[in-house]
C-alpha positions as CSV (number, residue, x, y, z in Angstrom):
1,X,0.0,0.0,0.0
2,X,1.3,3.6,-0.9
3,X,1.1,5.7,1.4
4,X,1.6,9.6,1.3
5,X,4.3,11.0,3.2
6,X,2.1,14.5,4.3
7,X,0.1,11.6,6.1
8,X,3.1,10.2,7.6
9,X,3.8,13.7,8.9
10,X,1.1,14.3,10.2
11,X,1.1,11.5,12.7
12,X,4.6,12.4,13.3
13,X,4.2,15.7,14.4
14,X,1.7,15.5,16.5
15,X,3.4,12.7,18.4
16,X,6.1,15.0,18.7
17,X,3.8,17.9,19.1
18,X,2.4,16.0,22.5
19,X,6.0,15.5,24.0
20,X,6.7,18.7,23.5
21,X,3.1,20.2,24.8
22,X,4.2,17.1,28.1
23,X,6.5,19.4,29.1
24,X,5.1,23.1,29.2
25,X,1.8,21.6,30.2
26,X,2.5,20.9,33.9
27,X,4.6,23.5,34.6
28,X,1.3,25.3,35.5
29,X,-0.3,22.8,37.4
30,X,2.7,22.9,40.0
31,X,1.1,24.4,42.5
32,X,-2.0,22.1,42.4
33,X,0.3,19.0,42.5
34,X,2.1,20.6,45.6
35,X,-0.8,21.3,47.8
36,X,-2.6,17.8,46.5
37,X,0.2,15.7,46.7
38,X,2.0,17.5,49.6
39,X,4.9,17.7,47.7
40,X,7.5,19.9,49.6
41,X,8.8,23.1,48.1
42,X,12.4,21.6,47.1
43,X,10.9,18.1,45.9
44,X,8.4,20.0,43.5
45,X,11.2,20.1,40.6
46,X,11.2,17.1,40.2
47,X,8.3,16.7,38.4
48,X,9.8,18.6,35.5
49,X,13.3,17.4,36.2
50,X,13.0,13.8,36.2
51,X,11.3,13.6,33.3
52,X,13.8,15.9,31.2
53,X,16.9,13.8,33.1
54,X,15.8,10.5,31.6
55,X,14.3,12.0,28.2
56,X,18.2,13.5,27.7
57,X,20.1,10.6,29.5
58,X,18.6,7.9,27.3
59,X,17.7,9.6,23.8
60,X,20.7,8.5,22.2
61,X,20.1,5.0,23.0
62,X,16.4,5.8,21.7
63,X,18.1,6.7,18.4
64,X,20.1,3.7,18.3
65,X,17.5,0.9,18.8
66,X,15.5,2.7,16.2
67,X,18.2,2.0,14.0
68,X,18.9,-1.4,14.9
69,X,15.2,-2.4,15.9
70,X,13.4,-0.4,13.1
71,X,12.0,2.8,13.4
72,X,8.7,2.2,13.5
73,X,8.4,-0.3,16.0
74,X,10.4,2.2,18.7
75,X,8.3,4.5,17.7
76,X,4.9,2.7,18.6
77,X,6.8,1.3,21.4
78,X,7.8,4.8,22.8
79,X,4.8,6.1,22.4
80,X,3.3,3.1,24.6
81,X,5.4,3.4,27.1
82,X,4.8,7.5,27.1
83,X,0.8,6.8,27.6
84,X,1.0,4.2,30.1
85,X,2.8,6.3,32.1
86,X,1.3,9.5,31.7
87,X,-2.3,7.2,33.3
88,X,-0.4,6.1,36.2
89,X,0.8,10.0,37.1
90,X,-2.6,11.0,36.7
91,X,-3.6,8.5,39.4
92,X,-0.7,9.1,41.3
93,X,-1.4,9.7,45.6
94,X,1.9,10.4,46.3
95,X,4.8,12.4,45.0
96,X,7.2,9.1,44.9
97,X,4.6,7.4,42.5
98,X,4.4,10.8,40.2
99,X,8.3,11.1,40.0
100,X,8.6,7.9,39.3
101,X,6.2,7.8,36.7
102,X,7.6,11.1,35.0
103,X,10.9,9.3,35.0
104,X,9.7,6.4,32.6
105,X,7.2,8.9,30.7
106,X,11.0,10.6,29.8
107,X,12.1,7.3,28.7
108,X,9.0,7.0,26.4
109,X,9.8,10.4,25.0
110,X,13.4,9.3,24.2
111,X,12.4,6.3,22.4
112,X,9.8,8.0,20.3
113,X,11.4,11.1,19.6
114,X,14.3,10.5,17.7
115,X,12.3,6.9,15.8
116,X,10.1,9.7,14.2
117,X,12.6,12.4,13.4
118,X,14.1,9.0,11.5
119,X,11.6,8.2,10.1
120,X,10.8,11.6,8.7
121,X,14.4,12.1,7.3
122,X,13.7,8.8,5.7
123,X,10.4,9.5,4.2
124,X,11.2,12.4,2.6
125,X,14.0,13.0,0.1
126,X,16.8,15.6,0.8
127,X,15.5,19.1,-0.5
128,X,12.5,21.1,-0.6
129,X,10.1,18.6,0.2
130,X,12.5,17.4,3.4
131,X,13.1,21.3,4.4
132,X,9.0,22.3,4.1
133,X,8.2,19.1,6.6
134,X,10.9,20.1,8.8
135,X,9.2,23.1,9.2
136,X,5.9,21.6,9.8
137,X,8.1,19.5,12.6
138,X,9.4,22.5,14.3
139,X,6.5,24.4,13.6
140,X,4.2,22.2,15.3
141,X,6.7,21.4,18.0
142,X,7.0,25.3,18.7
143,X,3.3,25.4,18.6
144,X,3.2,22.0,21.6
145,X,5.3,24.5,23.8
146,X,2.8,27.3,23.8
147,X,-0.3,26.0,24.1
148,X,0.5,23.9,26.7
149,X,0.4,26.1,29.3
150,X,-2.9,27.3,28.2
151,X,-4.2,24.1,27.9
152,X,-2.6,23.1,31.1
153,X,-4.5,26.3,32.8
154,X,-7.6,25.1,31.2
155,X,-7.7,21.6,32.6
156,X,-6.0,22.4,35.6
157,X,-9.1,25.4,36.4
158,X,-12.5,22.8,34.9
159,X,-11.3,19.8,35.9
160,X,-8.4,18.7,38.0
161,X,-4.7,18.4,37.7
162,X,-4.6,15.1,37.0
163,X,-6.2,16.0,33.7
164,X,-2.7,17.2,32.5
165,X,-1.5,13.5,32.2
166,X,-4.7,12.2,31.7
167,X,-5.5,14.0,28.1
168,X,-2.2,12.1,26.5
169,X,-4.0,8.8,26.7
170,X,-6.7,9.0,24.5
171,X,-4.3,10.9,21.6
172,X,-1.4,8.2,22.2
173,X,-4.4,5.8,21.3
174,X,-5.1,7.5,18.7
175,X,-1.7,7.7,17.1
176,X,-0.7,4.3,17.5
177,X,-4.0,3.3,16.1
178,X,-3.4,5.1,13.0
179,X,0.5,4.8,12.6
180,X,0.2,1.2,10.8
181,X,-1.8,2.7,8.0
182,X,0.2,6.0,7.9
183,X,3.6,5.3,8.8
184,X,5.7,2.7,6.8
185,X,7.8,-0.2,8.4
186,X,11.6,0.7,8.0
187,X,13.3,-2.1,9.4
188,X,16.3,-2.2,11.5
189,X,19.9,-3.1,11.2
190,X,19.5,-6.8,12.4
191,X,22.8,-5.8,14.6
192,X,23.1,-8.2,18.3
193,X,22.2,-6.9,21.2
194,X,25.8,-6.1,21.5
195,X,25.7,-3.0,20.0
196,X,23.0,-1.8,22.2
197,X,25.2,0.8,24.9
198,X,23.3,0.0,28.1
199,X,25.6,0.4,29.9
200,X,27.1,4.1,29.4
201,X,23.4,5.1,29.0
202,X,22.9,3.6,32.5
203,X,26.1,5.6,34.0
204,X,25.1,8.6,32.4
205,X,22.0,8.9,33.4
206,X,22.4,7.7,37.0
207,X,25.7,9.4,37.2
208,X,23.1,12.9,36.3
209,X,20.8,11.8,38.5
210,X,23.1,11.5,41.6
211,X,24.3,14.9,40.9
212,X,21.2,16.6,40.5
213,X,20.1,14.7,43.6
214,X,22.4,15.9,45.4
215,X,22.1,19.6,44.3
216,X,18.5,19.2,45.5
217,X,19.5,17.9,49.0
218,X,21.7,20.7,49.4
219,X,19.2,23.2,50.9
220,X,17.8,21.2,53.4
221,X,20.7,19.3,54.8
222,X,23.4,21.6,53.9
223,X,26.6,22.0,51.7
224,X,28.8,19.9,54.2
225,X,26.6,17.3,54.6
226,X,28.0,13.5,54.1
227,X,24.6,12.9,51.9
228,X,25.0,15.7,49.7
229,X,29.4,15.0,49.3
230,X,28.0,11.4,48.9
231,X,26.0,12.1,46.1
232,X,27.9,14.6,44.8
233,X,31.1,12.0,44.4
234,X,29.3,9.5,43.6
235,X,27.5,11.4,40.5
236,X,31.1,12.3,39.4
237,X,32.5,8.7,39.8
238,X,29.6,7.9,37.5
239,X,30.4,10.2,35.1
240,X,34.2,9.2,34.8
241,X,33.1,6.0,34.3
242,X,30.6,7.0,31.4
243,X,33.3,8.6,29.6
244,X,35.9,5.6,30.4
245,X,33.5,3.7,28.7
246,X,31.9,6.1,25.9
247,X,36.0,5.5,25.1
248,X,36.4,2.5,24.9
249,X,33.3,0.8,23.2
250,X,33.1,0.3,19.4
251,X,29.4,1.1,19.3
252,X,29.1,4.5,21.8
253,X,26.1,5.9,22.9
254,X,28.4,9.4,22.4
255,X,30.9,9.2,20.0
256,X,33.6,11.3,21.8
257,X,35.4,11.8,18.4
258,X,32.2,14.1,17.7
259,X,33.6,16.6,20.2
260,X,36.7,17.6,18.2
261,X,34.9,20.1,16.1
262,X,34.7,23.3,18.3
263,X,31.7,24.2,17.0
264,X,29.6,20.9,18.0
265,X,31.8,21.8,21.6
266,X,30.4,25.2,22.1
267,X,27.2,25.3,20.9
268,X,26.4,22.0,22.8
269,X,27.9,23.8,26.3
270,X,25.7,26.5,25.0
271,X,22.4,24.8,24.8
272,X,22.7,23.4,27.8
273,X,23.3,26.6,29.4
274,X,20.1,27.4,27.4
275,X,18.4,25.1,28.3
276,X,19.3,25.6,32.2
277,X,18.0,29.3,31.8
278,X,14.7,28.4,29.9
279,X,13.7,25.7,32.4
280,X,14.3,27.8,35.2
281,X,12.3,30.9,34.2
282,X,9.5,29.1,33.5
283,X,9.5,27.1,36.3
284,X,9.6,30.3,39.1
285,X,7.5,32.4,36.7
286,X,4.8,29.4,36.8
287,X,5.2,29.8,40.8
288,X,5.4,33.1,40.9
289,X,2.2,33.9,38.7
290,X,0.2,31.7,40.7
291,X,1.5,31.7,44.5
292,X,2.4,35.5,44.3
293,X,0.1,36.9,42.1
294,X,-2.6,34.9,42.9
295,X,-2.9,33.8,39.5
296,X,-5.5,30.5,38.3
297,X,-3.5,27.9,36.6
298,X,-5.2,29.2,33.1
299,X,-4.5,33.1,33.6
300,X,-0.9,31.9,34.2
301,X,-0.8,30.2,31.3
302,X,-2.9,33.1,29.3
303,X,0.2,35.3,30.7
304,X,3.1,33.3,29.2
305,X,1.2,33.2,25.6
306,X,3.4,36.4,24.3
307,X,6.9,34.7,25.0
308,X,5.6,31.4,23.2
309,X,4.6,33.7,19.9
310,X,7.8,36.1,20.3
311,X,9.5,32.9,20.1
312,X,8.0,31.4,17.0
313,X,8.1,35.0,15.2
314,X,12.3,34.5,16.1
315,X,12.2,31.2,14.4
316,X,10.7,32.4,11.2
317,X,13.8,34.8,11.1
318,X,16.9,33.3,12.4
319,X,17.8,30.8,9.8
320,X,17.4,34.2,7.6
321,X,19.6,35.9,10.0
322,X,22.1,33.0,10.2
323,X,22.6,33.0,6.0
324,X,23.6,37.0,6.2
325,X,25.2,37.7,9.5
326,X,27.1,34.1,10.0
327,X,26.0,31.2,13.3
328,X,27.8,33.8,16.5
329,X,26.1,37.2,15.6
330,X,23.1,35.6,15.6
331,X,23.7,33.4,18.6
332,X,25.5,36.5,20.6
333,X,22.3,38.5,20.2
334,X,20.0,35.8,21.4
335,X,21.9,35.3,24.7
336,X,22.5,39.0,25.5
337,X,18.3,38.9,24.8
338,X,17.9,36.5,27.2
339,X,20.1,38.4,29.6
340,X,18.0,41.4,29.2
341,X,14.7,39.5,29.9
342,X,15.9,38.1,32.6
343,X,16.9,41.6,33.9
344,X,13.7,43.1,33.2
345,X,11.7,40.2,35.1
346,X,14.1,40.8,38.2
347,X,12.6,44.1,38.7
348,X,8.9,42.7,39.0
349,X,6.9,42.9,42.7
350,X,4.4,41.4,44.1
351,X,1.4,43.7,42.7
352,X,3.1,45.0,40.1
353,X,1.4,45.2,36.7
354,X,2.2,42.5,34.0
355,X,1.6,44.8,31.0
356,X,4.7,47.2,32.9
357,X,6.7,44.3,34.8
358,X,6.5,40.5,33.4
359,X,5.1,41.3,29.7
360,X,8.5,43.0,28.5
361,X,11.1,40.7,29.9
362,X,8.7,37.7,28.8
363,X,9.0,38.8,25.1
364,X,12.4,39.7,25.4
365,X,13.2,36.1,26.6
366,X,11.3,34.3,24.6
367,X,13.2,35.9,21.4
368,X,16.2,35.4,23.0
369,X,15.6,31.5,23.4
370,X,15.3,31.2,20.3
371,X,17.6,33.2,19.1
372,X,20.6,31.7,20.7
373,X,19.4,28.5,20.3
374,X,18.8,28.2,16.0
375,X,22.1,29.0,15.2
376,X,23.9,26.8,17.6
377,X,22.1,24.0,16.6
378,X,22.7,24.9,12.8
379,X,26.5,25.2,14.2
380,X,26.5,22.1,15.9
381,X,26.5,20.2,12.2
382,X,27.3,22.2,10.1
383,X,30.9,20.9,10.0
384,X,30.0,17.0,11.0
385,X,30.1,14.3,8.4
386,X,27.0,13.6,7.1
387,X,26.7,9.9,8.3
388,X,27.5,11.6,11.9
389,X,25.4,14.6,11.8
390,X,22.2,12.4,13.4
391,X,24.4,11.9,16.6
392,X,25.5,15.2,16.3
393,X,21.9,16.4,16.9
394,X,21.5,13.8,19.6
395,X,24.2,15.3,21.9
396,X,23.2,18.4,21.2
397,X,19.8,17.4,22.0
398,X,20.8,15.6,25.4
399,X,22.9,18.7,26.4
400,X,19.9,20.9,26.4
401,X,17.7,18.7,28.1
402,X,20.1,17.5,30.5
403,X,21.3,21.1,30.9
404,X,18.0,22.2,31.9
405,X,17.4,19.7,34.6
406,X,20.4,20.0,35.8
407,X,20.0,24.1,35.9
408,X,16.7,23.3,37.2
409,X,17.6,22.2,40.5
410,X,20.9,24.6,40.9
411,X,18.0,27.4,40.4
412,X,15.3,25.8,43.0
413,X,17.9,25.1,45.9
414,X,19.4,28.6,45.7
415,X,15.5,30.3,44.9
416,X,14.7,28.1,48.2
417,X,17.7,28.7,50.6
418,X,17.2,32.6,49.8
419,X,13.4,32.5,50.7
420,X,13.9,30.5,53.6
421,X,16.3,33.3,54.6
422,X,14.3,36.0,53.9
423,X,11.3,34.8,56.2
424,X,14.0,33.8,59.1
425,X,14.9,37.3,58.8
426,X,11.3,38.5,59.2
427,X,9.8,39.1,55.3
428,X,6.0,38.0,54.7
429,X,5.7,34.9,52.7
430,X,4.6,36.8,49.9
431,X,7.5,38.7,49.9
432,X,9.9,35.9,50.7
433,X,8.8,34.5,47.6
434,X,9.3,37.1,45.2
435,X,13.3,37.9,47.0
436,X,13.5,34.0,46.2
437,X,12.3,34.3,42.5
438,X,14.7,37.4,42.1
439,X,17.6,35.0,43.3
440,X,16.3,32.4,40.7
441,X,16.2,34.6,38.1
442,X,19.9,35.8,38.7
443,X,21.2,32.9,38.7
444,X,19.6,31.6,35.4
445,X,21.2,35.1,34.2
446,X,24.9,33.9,35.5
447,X,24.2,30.9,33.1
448,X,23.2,32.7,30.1
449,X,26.1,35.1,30.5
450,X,28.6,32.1,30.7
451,X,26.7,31.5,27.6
452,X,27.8,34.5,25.9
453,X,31.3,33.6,26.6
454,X,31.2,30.4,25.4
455,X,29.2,32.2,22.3
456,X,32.7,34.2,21.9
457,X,34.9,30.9,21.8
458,X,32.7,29.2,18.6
459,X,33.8,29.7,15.4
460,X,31.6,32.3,13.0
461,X,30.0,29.9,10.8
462,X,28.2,31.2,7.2
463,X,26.5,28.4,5.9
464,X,25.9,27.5,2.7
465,X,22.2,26.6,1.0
466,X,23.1,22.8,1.4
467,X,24.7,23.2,5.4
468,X,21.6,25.0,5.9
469,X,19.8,21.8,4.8
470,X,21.7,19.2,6.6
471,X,21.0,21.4,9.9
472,X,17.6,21.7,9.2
473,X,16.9,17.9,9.0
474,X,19.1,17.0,11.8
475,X,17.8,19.7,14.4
């Protein structure tokens, strides 16, 4: 049977388009989970971060059995695995149970994310016809970030939210159903399990985890604490060993070699940076709307709808920007952006009005995301063998998301330990809250500036019409 690749897609897309939507939509139903779930205030991140830790840790291994297993079947597999899980956090009673299914929903996003994108590169030739569905892919992607706050406000204010998890059941249905008759069967390598790197994807990711554990623990049982040095040296440990290994085996889940090219160097140290900042403002502005402001979980969401379309407006015109001004201009100006939103939404109060206060450092930022984060990922490739540039986009990929989750909880501990202060010293809760979000936001700002200096160490990259391409398809 023949069947047309727009249909493909389509059911592509809007798989991606709900793992994508996964991760704005809960940011607004924080609070809700806090108060139902008794969640305490440095715990609550991990609702976002466990899912980005495993998403990041294991989607190079996604990528891998999809070209060893076939694409399709990791596909419907991940995408199994990623509705399952989202039912059993919406029936989640306690936060272990929610974390825990988060973590494996992440897995579920890493095996499906990376089958489709494969998938899609195979479905459609390299040229126009690959570049336009590209487009659709980010497009729609772009699109899952900013309505799912909206959405999330929406089910979070008429029903409950457990609704946030719940709605991906019923469209994960949906998709599988349809994905024999739209998407074709690509089959896999036939390689041994062998080549599967299970085991640097397990150091990896549990090397992350211990870190960002111990970050967490930090606030409430202090710096100096054997827990948190435990964790701490342990993570590293971890990590050694993940590179020790990476090293050494002939079929790595991160080809080391990739990291020889400066430009795949910086601008992955730069998307994680990016992706630090980005996870954090969103996070303490979700908070902040809601347990400052006294915000409902859909005016919240209403309020971050400018940032998402500044955003997609700065995607329309980077890849423009990139062909005339070279990959660092471009990149430069997106971080010092980000910087200036992040300035702006320092100086916001507790009544202070969102037209005057959080709407200009919102746009501001969410140009700035954007802008910093096109041309790095064109940069990332641009330069890598063609027969590499998939895994090129993987660790670039993995950086941001681990980045972000790892940002994530450097952000909450120090957001925390400065509000904790600030009532000790005598500040209303509403006021220790916004002095906490002020300490957030300044330290996301001390990673996007590191950004701009790693921005200054990357080459200045002008691509040409047919880098341009390979970028496109492998971002």
């Amino acid at each position: 049977m023949r069947r047309s690749p727009w249909a493909t897609l389509a059911v592509l897309a809007f798989a991606q388009f709900i793992v994508v939507l996964d991760v704005t939509i809960v940011n607004v139903a924080l609070p809700d989970i806090q108060t139902d779930l008794r969640f305490s205030s440095e715990n609550l991140q991990w609702v976002i971060s466990a899912y980005t830790l495993l998403f990041g840790g294991f989607l190079l291994l996604g990528g891998r059995a999809a070209d060893l297993l076939g694409s399709r079947r990791v596909f419907v597999a991940g995408l199994a695995l990623f509705g399952v899980t989202s039912l059993l956090a919406g029936f989640a009673g306690s936060p272990g149970v929610l974390i825990a299914a988060r973590a494996v929903q992440g897995l579920g996003g890493a095996m499906l994310s990376p089958a489709a994108l494969s998938i899609l590169t195979v479905t459609f030739p390299h040229g126009r016809e690959r570049n336009i569905a590209m487009g659709v892919w980010g497009g729609l992607a772009g699109l899952g970030g900013t309505l799912g706050v909206v959405a999330g406000g929406l089910l979070v204010d008429s029903l409950d939210w457990r609704w946030v998890f719940f709605v991906n059941v019923p469209i994960v249905a949906l998709i599988v159903l349809l994905t024999p008759t739209f998407v074709r069967h690509i089959p896999g390598a036939g390689a041994g399990a062998r080549d599967f790197d299970a085991l640097g994807a397990t150091l990896g990711t549990t090397g992350l985890l211990a870190v960002v554990y111990g970050v967490v623990r930090a606030e409430p049982a202090g710096w100096g604490s054997l827990e948190v040095a435990g964790f701490l040296l342990g993570g590293a440990v971890l990590l050694t060993a993940f590179v020790v290994v990476e090293s050494r085996s002939h079929a790595p889940l991160v080809p080391l070699r990739l990291f020889r090219s400066r430009a795949l160097s910086t601008a992955s140290v730069a998307l994680g940076l990016n992706g630090a900042a980005f996870l954090s403002m969103f996070f303490l502005t979700s908070i902040y709307l809601q347990q400052v402001r006294g915000d409902s979980a859909l005016e919240a969401g209403v309020h971050f709808l400018p940032m998402g379309a500044a955003a997609i407006a700065a995607a329309v015109g980077a890849t423009q920007l990139v062909q005339r001004f070279g990959t660092r201009p471009v990149q430069l100006g997106g971080a010092i952006l980000n910087v200036a939103g992040l300035a702006l939404l320092m100086g916001v109060s507790a009544h202070g009005s969102y037209t005057s206060e959080l709407l200009p450092g919102l746009v501001l930022f969410g140009i700035g995301i954007i802008g910093l984060g096109v041309p790095a990922q064109i940069a990332a490739v641009v330069d890598v063998e063609n027969h590499e540039a998939g895994a090129a986009s993987g660790v670039v990929t993995a950086f941001y998301q681990v980045g972000g989750a790892l940002g994530l909880a450097v952000v909450t501990t120090l957001s925390l330990s400065h509000t904790t202060a600030a009532l000790a010293d005598g500040a209303s809760q509403e006021q220790a809250l916004v002095d906490g979000f002020h300490r957030g936001l300044l330290v996301a700002g001390v990673f996007t500036v590191i950004a701009i200096v790693v921005t200054f160490a990357s080459p200045r990259i002008s691509p040409n019409a047919e880098q341009l391409a390979k970028a496109t398809a492998a971002a």
